[in-house]
C-alpha positions in Angstrom: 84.0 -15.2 11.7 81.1 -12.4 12.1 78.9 -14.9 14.2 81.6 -16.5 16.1 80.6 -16.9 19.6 82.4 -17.2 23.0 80.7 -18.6 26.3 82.5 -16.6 29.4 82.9 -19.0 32.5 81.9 -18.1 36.0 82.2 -19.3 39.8 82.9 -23.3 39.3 83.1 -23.2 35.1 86.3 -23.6 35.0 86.3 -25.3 31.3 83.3 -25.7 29.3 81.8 -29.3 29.3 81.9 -31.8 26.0 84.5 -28.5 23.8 87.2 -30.2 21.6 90.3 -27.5 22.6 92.1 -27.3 19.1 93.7 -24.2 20.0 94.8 -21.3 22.9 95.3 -17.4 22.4 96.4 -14.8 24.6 95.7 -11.6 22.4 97.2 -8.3 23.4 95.1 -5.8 24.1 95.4 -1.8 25.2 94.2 -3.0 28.1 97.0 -6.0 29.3 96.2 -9.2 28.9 92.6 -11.4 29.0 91.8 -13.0 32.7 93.6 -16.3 31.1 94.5 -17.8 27.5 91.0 -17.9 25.6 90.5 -21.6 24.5 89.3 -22.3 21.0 87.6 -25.4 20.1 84.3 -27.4 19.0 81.4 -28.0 20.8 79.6 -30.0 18.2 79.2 -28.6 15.4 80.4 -25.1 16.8 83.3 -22.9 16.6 83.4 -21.8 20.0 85.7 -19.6 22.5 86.0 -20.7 26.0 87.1 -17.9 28.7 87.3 -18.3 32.4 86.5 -14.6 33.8 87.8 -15.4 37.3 91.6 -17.1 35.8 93.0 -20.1 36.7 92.4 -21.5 39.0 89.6 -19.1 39.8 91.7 -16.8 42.1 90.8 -13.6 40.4 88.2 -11.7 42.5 85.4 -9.9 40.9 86.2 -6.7 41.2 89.8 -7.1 40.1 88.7 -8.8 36.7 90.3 -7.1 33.8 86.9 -6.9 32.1 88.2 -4.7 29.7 90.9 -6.9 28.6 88.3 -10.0 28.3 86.1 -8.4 26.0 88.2 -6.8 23.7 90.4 -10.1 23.5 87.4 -12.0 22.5 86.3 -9.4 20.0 89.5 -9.4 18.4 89.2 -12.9 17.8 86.6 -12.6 15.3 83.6 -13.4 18.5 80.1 -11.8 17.8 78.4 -13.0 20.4 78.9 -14.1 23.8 77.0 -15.9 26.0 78.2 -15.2 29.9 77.4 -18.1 32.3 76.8 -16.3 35.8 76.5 -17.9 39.7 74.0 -15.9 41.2 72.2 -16.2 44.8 68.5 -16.4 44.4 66.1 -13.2 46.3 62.2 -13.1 44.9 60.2 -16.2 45.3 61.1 -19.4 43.4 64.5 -18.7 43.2 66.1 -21.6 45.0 69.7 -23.5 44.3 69.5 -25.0 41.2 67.0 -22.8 39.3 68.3 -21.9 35.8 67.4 -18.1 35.3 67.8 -15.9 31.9 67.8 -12.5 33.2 66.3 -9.5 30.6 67.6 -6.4 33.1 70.0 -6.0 35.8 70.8 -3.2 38.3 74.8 -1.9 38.7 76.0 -1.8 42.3 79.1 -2.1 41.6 81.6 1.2 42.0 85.5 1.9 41.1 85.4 -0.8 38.3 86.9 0.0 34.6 83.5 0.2 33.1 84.0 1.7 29.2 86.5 1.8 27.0 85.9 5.7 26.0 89.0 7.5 28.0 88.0 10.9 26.3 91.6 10.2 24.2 89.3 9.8 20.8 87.7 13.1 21.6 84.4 11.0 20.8 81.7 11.0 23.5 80.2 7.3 23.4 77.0 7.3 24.5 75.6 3.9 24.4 71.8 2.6 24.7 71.4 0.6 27.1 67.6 0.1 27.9 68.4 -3.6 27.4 71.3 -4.8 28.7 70.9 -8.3 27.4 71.0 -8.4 23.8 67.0 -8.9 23.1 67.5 -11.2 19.7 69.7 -13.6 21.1 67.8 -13.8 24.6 64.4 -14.7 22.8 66.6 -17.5 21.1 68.4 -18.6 24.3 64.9 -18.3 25.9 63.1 -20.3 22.9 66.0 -23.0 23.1 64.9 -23.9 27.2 61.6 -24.3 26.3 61.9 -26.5 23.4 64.7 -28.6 25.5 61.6 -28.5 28.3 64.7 -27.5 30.6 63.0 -25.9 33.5 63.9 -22.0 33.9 62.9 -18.4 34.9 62.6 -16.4 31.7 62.9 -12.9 32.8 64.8 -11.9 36.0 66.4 -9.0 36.9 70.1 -9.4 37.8 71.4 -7.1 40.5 74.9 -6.6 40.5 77.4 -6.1 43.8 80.5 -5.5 44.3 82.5 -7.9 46.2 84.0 -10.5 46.5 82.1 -10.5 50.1 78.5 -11.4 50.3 76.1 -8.6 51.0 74.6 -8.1 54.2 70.6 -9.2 54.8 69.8 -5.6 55.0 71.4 -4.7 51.4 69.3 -8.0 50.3 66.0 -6.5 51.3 66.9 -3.3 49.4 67.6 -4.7 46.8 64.1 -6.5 46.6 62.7 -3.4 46.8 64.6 -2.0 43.9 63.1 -4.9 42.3 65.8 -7.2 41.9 65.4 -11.4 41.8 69.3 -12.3 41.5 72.1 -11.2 42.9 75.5 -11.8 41.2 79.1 -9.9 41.2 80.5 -9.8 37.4 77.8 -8.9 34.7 79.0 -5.7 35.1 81.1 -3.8 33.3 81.2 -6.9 31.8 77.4 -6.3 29.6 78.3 -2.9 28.9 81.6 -3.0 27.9 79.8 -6.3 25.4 77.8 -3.2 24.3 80.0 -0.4 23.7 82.1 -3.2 21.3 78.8 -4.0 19.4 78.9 -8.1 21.3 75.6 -9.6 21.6 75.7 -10.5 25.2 73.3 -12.8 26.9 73.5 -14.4 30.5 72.6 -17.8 32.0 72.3 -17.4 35.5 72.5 -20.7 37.8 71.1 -19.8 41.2 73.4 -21.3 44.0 72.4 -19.9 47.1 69.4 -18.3 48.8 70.8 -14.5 49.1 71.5 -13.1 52.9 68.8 -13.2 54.9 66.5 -15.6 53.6 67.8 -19.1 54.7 69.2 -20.1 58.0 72.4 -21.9 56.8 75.3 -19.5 56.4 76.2 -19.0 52.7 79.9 -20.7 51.8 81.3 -21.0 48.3 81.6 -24.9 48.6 77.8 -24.3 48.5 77.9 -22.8 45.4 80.3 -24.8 43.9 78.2 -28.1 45.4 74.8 -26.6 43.5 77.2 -25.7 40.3 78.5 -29.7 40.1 74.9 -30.4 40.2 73.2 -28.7 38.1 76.2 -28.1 35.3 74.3 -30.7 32.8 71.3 -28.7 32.6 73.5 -25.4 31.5 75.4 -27.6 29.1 72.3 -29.2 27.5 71.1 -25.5 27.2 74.8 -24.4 25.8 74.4 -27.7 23.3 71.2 -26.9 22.4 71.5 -23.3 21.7 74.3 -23.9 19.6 73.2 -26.3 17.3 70.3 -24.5 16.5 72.3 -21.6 15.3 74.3 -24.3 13.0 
């Protein structure tokens, strides 16, 4: 059970291509309970736990996600590692619909969220390091994995992360860029740190959907994203495959 891994569902993953669902668990938690039941099942050759951040049928904003409850469901199922699949909308150059991106940092917009565990009732201060918010080991792999597959893909990118569930303004956008940003997203965080302060490995597989505010004339609307997501959901399951057969 120490490397069991779990692959967290996003905008439009709302179950995870080619898993054999042998089981379902709804684990208590200090916290209430996970966004949904967390599906166990194969993928392959894989033992693998499938968890839809957002609920069923998606109606779970970002902001409102019980990340808390997520993680520490997942960890108390034996999971290691998790692998978070993340719609994003697409600022620096080359980002356009359909690009697969693997971001190595992110910057937290987000404000008001439940974002550690440490309520000060242990009386020990938890202090985590988080230089790299995506766990470096199991990037390089994830990272190693695209190229080998020759699935086209940005291999560093840094995520920003807002708070929603609106769409930021073209202003905020440009800002952003300046802070040095290439994605924009609403739900890595708490979720990497809270992966963190649990001792998850926590990688991301961004799937850009939309050209952020600003920088296309066509409004932005979610059957967009979702229209980009149905597209391009072979490529993040051939990756998913992939990177789990070669940890087998």
């Amino acid at each position: 059970m120490s490397d069991a891994i779990a692959v967290v569902g996003g905008t439009g993953v709302d179950e995870l291509e080619g898993l054999e669902v042998v089981s379902s668990h709804l684990p208590e938690t200090p916290f209430g309970e996970p966004s949904r039941p967390i599906q166990e099942g194969r993928l392959g050759d894989a033992t693998v736990y499938f968890l839809q951040r957002h609920g069923s049928p998606g109606a779970i904003p970002p902001h409102r996600i019980n990340y808390r409850a997520n993680l520490w469901g997942l960890h108390a199922l034996g999971v290691r590692q998790v692998v978070a699949i993340n719609a994003v909308g697409g600022i620096s150059e080359g980002m356009r619909p359909g690009r697969l991106v693997i971001p190595h940092q992110l910057v937290d917009y987000t404000w008001g969220r439940e974002h550690t565990f440490d309520d000060g009732a242990s009386g020990q201060l938890q202090h985590i390091d988080f230089s790299d918010p995506f766990d470096p080991v199991m990037r390089r792999h994830l990272v190693a994995v695209a190229s080998t597959e020759r699935i086209p893909h940005t291999s560093e990118a840094v995520y920003g992360v807002t708070q929603g569930p609106r769409l930021e303004t073209a202003a905020e956008i440009r800002r952003m860029a300046r802070d040095g940003c290439d994605v924009v997203g609403m739900t890595a965080m708490p979720e990497a740190a809270l992966a963190r302060e649990l001792g998850l490995a926590y990688v991301s597989i961004c799937m850009v959907v939309n050209p952020a505010a600003g920088l296309s004339d066509e409004p932005i609307t979610l059957d967009m994203m979702r229209d980009t997501l149905r597209r391009e959901a072979a490529v993040v399951s051939q990756l998913l495959g992939a990177f789990l057969a070669a940890r087998a």
